[in-house]
C-alpha positions as CSV (number, residue, x, y, z in Angstrom):
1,X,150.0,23.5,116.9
2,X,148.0,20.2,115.8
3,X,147.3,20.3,112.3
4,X,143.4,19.9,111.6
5,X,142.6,17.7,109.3
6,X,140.2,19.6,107.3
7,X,139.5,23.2,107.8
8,X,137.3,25.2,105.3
9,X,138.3,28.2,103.9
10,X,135.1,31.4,104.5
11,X,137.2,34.4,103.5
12,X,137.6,35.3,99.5
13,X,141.1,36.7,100.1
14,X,141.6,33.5,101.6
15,X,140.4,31.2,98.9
16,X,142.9,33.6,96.2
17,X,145.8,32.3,98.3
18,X,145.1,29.1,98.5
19,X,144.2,28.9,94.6
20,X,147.7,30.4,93.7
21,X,149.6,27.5,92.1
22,X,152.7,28.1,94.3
23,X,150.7,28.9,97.4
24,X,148.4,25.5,96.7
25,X,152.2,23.4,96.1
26,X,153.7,24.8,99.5
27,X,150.7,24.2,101.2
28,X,150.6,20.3,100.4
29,X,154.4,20.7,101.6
30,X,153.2,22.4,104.9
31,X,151.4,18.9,106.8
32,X,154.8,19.2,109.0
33,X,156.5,22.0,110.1
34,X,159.2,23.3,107.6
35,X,161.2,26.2,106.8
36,X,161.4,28.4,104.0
37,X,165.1,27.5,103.0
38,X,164.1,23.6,102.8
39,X,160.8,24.5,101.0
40,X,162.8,26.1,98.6
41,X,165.2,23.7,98.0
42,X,162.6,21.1,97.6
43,X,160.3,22.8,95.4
44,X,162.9,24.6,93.4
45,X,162.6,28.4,94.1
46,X,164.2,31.5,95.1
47,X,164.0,31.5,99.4
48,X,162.8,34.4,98.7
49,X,160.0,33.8,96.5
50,X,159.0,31.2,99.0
51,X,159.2,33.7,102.1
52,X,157.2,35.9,100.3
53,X,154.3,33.6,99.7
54,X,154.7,32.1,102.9
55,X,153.9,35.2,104.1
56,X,150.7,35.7,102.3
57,X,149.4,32.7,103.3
58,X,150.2,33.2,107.1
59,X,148.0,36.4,106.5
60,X,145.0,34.5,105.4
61,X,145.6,32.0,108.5
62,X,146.6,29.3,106.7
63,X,150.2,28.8,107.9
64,X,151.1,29.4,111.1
65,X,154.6,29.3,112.6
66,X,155.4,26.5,115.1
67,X,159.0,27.3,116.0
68,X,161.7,28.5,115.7
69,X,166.0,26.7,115.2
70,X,169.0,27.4,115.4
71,X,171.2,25.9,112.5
72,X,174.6,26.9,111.9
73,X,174.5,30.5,113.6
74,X,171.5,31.1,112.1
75,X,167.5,31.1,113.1
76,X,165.6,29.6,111.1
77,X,161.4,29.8,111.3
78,X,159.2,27.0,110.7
79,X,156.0,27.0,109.9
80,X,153.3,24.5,109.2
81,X,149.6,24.4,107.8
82,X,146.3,24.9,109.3
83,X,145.0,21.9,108.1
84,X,145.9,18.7,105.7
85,X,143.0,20.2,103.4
86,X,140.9,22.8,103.0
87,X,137.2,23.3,101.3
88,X,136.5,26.3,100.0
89,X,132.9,27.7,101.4
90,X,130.4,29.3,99.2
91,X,130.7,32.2,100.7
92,X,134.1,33.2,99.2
93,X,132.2,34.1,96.2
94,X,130.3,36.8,97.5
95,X,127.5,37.7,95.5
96,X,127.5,34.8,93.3
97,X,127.5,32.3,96.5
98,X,124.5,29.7,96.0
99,X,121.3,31.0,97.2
100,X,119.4,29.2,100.3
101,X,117.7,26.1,99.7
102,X,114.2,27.1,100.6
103,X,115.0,29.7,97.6
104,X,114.8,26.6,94.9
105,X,111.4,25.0,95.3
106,X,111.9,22.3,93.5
107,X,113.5,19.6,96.1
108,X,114.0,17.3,93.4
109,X,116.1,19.0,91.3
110,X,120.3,18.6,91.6
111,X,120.3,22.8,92.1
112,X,118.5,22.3,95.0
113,X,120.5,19.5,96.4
114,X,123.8,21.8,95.4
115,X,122.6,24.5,97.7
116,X,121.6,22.3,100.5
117,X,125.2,21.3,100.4
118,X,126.6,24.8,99.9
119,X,124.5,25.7,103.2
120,X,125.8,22.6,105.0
121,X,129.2,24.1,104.1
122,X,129.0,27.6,105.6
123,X,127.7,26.0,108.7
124,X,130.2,23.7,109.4
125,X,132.8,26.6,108.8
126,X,131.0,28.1,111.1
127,X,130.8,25.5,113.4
128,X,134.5,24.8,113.5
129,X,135.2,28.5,114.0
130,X,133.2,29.0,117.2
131,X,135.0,25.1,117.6
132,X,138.4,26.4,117.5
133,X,137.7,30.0,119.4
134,X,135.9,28.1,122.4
135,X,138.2,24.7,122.5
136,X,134.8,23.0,122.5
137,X,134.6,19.7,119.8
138,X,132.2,20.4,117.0
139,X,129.8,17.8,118.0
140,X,127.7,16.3,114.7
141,X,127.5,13.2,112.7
142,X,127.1,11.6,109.8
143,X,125.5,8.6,107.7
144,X,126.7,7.7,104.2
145,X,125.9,4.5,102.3
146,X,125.4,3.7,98.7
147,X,122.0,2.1,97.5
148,X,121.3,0.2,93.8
149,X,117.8,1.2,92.7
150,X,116.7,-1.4,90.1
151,X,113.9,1.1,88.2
152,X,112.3,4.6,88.6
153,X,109.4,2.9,91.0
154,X,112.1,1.5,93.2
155,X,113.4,5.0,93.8
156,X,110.4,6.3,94.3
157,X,109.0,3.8,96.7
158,X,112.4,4.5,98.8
159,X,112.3,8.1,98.7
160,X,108.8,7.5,100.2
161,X,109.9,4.9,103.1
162,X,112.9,6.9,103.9
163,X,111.1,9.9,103.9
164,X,108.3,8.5,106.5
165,X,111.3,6.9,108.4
166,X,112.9,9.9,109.1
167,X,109.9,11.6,109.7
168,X,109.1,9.0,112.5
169,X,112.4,9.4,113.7
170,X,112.4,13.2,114.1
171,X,108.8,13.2,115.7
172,X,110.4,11.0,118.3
173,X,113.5,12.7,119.3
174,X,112.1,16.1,118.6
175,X,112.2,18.1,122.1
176,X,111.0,21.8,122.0
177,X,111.6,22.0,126.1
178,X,114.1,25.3,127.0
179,X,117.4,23.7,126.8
180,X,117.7,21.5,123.4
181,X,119.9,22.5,120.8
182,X,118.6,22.4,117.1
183,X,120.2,20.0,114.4
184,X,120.2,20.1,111.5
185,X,119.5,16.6,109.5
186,X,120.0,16.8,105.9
187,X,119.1,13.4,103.6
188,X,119.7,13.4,99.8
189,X,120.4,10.7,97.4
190,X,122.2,11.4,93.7
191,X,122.8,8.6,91.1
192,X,127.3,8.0,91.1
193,X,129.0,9.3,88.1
194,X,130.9,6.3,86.3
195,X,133.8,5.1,88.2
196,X,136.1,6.9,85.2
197,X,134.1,10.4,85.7
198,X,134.3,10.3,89.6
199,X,136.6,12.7,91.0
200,X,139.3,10.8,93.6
201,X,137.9,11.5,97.2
């Protein structure tokens, strides 16, 4: 199996394993596929212990076995991760999983932006689901780029011009005909954290 190299994680149970400290440790230790006696040895623990989590997390779909070796007389299974990382979806927390966007009015606001994100996340879990069941790429993309605003009336005039550039854009492209599939085109801008307060990426 080819390790993805993000995958995001839709089921609660799911998200409780891959929380567990020990389950998080053998995960990171799972980019290749390894066995639970050389886990163990590594991360100093009972094989046991590690079979044992090993197995929860193969329950959740987040390891999978590749192979399995003889050594010595003896068969040994190896096993490897889903993915390199994982993100967590909003909808692992159930009731208390951000509400839509169109549920927060005010589109200015960093709660609104947080739940157009949290959306964008249960889509693209989605998205890579119906990816992996069909064997069909997950077709989007993405811009990103960083932008120094010198006052409030500079951000202001560029959330205007963006705003009617995109707009133009869309009107141009936009093709109701049978046939087209939707996109979705999300644009939001958020003033960095200090370089010390930025989490590593």
């Amino acid at each position: 199996m080819q390790t993805a190299p993000l995958d995001v994680i839709r089921a609660p149970s799911a998200a409780l394993a891959a929380l567990d400290p020990v389950r998080s440790r053998l995960l990171a230790n799972l980019q290749e596929p390894r066995s639970a006696s050389g886990l163990a040895r590594e991360l100093g623990l009972s094989r046991q212990r590690v079979n044992y989590h090993l197995r929860q997390l193969e329950e959740q779909g987040l390891v999978v076995a590749e192979e399995d070796r003889q050594w010595g007389g003896i068969t040994e299974r190896l096993v490897v991760a889903t993915a390199r990382a994982y993100v967590i979806s909003p909808e692992a927390m159930g009731d208390l999983a951000p509400p839509a966007p169109e549920e927060r009015p005010d589109r200015l606001s960093a709660s609104f932006l947080l739940a157009l994100a949290a959306q964008t996340v249960r889509h693209l879990g989605a998205l890579l689901a119906r990816s992996r069941s069909t064997g069909k790429p997950a077709e989007t993309f993405a811009v990103q780029a960083d932008v120094a605003l010198a006052s409030p009336a500079a951000r202001a005039a560029f959330a205007r011009d963006l705003a009617e550039a995109v707009t133009t854009v869309v009107a141009r492209y936009h093709d109701e005909s049978p046939g087209g599939r939707v996109h979705r085109l999300i644009v939001g801008a958020y003033p960095l954290p200090p370089a010390q307060e930025q989490p590593h990426d």
